[in-house]
C-alpha positions in Angstrom: -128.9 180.8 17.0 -125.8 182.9 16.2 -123.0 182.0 18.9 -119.4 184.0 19.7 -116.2 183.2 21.0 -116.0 184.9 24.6 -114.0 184.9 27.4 -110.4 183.9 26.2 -108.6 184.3 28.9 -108.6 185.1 32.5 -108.6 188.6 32.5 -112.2 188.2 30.8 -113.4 185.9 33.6 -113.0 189.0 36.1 -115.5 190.4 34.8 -118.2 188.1 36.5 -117.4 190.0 39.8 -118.7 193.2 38.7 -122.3 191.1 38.5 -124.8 191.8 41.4 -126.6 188.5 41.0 -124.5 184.6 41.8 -123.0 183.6 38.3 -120.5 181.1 36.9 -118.4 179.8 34.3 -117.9 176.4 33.5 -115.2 175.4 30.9 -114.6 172.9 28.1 -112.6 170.5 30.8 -116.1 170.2 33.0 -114.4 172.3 35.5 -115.4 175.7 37.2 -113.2 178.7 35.7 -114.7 181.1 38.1 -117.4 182.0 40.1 -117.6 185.3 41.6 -118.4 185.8 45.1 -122.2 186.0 45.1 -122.0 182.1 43.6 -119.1 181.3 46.4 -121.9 182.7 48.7 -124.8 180.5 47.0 -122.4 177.5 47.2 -121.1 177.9 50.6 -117.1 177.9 49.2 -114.5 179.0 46.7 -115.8 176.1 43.7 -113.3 177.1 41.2 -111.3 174.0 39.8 -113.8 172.0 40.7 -115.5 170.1 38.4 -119.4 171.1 38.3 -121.3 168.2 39.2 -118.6 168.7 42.5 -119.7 171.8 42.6 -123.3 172.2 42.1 -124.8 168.4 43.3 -128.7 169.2 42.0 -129.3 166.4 39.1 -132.0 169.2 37.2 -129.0 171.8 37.1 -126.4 169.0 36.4 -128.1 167.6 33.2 -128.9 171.2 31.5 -124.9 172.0 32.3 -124.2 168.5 30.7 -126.3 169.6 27.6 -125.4 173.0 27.2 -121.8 171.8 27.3 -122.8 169.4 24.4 -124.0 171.3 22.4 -123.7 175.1 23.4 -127.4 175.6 23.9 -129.3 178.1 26.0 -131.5 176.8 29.0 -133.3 177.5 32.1 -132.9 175.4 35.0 -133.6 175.4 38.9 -131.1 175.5 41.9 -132.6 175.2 45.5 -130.2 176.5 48.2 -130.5 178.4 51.9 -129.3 181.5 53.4 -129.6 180.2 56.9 -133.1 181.0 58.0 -134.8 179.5 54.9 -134.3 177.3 52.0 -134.0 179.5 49.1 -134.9 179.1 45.2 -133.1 180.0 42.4 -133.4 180.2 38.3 -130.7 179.8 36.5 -130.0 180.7 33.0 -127.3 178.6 31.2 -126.0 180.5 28.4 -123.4 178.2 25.8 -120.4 179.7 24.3 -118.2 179.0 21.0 -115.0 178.7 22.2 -112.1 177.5 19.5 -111.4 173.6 22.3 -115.4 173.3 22.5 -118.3 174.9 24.5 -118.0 176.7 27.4 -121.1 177.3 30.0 -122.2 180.3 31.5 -124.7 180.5 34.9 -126.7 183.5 36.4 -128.8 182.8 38.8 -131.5 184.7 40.0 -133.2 184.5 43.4 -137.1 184.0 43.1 -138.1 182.8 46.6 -140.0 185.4 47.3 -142.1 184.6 44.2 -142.9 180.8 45.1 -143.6 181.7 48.2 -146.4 183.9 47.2 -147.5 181.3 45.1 -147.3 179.2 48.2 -149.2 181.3 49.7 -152.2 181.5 47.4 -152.2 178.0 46.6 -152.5 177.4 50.6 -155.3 180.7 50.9 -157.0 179.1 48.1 -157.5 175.5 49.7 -158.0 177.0 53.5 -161.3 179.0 52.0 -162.0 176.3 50.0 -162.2 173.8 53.1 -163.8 176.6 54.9 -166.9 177.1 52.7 -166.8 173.5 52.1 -168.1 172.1 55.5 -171.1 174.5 55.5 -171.5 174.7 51.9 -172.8 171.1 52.3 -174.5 170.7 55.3 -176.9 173.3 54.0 -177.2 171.6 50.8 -178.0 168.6 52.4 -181.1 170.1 54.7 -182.3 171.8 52.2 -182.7 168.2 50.0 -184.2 166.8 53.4 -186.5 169.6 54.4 -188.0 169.2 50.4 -188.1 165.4 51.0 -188.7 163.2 54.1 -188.7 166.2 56.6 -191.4 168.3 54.5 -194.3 167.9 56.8 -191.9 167.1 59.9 -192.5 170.4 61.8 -190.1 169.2 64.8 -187.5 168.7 62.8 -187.9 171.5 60.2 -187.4 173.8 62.9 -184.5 171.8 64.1 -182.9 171.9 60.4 -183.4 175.9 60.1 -181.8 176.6 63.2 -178.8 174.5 62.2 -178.7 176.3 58.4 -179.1 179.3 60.4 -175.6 178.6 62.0 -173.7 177.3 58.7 -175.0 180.4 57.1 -174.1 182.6 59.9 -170.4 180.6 59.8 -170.0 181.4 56.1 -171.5 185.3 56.5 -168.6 185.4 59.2 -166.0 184.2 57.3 -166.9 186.4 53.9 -166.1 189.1 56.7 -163.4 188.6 58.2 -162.4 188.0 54.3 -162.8 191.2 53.2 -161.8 192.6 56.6 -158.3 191.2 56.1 -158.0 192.5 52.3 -159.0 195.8 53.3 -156.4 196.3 56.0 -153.6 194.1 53.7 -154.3 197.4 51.3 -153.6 199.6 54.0 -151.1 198.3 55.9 -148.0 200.7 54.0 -150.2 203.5 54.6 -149.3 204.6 58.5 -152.5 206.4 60.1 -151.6 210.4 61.1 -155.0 211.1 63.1 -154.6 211.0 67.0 -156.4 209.1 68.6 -157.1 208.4 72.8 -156.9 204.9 72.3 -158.5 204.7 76.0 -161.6 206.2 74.3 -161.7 203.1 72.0 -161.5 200.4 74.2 -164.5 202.0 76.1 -166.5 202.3 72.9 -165.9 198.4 71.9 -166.5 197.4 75.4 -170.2 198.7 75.1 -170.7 195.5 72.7 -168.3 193.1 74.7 -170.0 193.1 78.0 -173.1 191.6 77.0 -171.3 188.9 74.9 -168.9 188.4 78.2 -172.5 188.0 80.5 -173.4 185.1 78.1 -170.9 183.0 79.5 -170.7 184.5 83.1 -167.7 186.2 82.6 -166.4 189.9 83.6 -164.0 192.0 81.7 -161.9 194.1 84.4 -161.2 196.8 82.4 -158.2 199.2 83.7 -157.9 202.5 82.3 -154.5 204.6 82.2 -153.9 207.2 84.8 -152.9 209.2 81.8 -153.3 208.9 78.9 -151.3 209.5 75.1 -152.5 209.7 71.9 -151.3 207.4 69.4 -151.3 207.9 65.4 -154.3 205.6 64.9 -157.5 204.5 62.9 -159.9 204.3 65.3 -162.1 201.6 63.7 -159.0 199.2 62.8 -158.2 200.0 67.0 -161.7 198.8 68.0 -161.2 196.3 65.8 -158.1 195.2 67.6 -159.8 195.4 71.2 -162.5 193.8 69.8 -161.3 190.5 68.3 -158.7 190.2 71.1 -161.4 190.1 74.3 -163.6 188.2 71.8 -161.1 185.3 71.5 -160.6 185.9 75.3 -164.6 185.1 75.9 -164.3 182.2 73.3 -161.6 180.5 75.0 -161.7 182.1 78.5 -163.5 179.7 81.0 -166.8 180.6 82.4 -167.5 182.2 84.8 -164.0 183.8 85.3 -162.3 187.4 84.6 -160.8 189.2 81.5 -158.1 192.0 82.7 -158.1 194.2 80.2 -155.2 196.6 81.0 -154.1 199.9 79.0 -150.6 201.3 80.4 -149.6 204.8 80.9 -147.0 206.1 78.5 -143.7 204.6 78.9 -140.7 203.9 76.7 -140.4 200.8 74.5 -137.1 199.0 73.8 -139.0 197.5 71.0 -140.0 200.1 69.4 -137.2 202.9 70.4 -139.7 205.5 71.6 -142.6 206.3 73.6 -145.4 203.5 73.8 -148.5 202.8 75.1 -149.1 198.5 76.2 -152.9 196.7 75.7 -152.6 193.5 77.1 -155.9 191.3 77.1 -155.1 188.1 79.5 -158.2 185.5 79.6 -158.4 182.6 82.5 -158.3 179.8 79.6 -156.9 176.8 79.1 -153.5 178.5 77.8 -151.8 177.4 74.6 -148.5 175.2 73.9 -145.7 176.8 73.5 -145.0 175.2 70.1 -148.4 177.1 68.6 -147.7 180.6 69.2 -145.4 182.0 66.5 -148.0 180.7 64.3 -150.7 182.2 66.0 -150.9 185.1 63.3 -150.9 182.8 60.2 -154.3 183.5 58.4 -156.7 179.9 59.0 -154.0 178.6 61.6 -156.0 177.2 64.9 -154.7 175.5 68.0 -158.2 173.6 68.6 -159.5 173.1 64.8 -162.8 171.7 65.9 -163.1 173.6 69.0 -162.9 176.6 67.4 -165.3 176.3 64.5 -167.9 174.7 66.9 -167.8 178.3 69.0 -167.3 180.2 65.3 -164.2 181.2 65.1 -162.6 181.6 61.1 -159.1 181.3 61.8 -158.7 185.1 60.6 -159.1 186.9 63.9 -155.3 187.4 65.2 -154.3 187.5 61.4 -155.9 190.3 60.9 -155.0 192.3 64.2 -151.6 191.2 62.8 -152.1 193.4 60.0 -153.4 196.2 61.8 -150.8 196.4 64.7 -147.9 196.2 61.6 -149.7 199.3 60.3 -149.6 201.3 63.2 -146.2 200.5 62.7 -146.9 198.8 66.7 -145.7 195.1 68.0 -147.8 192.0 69.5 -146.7 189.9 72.0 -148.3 186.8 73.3 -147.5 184.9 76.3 -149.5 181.4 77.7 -149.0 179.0 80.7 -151.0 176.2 80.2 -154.0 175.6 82.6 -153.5 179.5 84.0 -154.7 181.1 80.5 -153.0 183.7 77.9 -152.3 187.5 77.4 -152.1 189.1 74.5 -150.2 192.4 74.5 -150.3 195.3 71.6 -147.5 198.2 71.7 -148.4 200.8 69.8 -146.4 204.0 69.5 -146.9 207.3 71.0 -147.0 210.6 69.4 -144.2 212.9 70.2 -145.4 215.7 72.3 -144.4 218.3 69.7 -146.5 216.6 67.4 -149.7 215.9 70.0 -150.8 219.7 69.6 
């Protein structure tokens, strides 16, 4: 591997500020001989004159430094840092260079958070479905053994057994939906809907298959209309989608025999969303939820109740994916929960100009 003499003086060194990415250079006395000001950024200070295991603290990136200063090698190494809100990840490249005293060192580093935590991500998408399919998965397995064994001429409980497989099977069927469901709108989500839609209109037309499910448990969905009405920019099935998983989770965890308010505002404007906007808010007499759970409300397989919800079928997917669809209609969600009075759930969506209605 060919190596050059490089930076000979300081006038050289300067050159590391024209770099868009954190980098550094370490000299043959062990001590920083610059660091522009995305590495003082990085660092948290001014590190030059220090010596770098001052400077940099991580034993991974200390003992590649040590080596490349040895023996003028290239290597790759890893520096974790934090911007504030996050911890952040970095590689760093170590490049060694010839100089005429020994071997200097120099450092890029380039920011690949974003990356691990999309790795993060899958890993954690990979083991929710996993642990999903699992619990089902198995129970089915096992009464399908016993219903070909010691339950094979038990008509009682074969009929018990179906009826459970039935559910499991029903569980899985749900969750494959909701699957696909939540890639389909993760496709779409850049894409902003231009059609206008009465959104009124599509609360009515999800409501037709609500009110029976409501019934079930003795509940009633008080359902309050705008005086009048906008149209947003909307896809009217994602919409009924949004009404519909909403009041579902509201009949799920509502208590019997008590009201849904299901309220649509008139037109109005929206700090959040600098404009014209249009509020459904969804409030079930529930149990409420702790304060502590809601900003992770939205994270796909994230329940309050784990085993409450699966017993009454819920796949963890249902807000996640109205997540999605509000952030495409380029709209807002809001939740808000007092324990023992219940919660309400409130989607902003924007209006369409009134130039731009016609």
């Amino acid at each position: 591997m060919g190596q050059q003499v490089i930076m000979a003086d300081d006038s050289d060194l300067r050159l590391l500020d024209a770099l868009p990415v954190p980098a550094m250079v370490i000299g043959v006395d062990e001590r920083v001989r610059r660091a522009n000001r995305h590495a003082q950024s990085l660092i948290g200070t001014d590190c030059t004159g220090w010596h770098y295991i001052t400077a940099l603290r991580q034993p991974g990136l200390l003992d590649a430094v040590e080596a490349s200063l040895r023996d003028g090698g290239h290597r790759k190494a890893r520096f974790l840092g934090s911007d504030g809100a996050r911890d952040t990840t970095w590689d760093v490249t170590l490049i060694g260079a010839a100089l005429p005293t020994g071997h200097a060192v120099v450092l890029t580093f380039q920011d690949v958070t974003a990356v691990e935590e999309a790795g993060q991500m899958r890993r954690d998408f990979i083991a929710n479905v996993s642990h999903e399919l699992r619990t089902p998965l198995t129970a089915l397995l096992g009464f399908v053994e016993t219903l070909r064994g010691p339950a094979r001429d038990d008509a009682a409980a074969r009929d018990r057994f179906l009826d459970i497989m039935e559910k499991e099977a029903g569980r899985m069927h749900r969750l494959v939906e909701d699957l696909l469901s939540l890639s389909r709108v993760e496709d779409q989500e850049r894409n902003r809907p231009r059609t206008a839609i009465d959104l009124a209109v599509v609360v009515e037309g999800a409501l037709d298959s609500l009110r029976p499910m409501a019934a079930e448990r003795g509940m009633t969905i008080d359902w309050q209309p705008p005086g009048d009405s906008a149209p947003v920019a909307g896809d009217a099935v994602q919409l009924a989608q949004v009404v519909t998983n909403l009041v579902e989770n509201a009949i799920k965890y509502g208590h019997e025999n008590s009201r849904i308010d299901l309220h649509l505002s008139d037109a109005a404007h929206e700090t959040s969303l600098r404009q014209t906007g249009l509020r459904l808010s969804v409030r079930d007499r529930g149990d409420g939820i702790p304060v502590h759970h809601i900003a992770r409300l939205t994270e796909r397989f994230y329940r309050v109740d784990s085993h409450r919800s699966r017993e009454i079928g819920g796949t963890g997917l249902g807000l996640a994916i109205v997540k999605h669809i509000v952030n495409r209609h380029r709209g807002r969600l809001r939740v808000t929960s007092e324990l023992g009075q219940g919660s309400t759930f409130t989607v902003i969506l924007p209006c369409i100009p009134p130039e731009d209605a016609g």
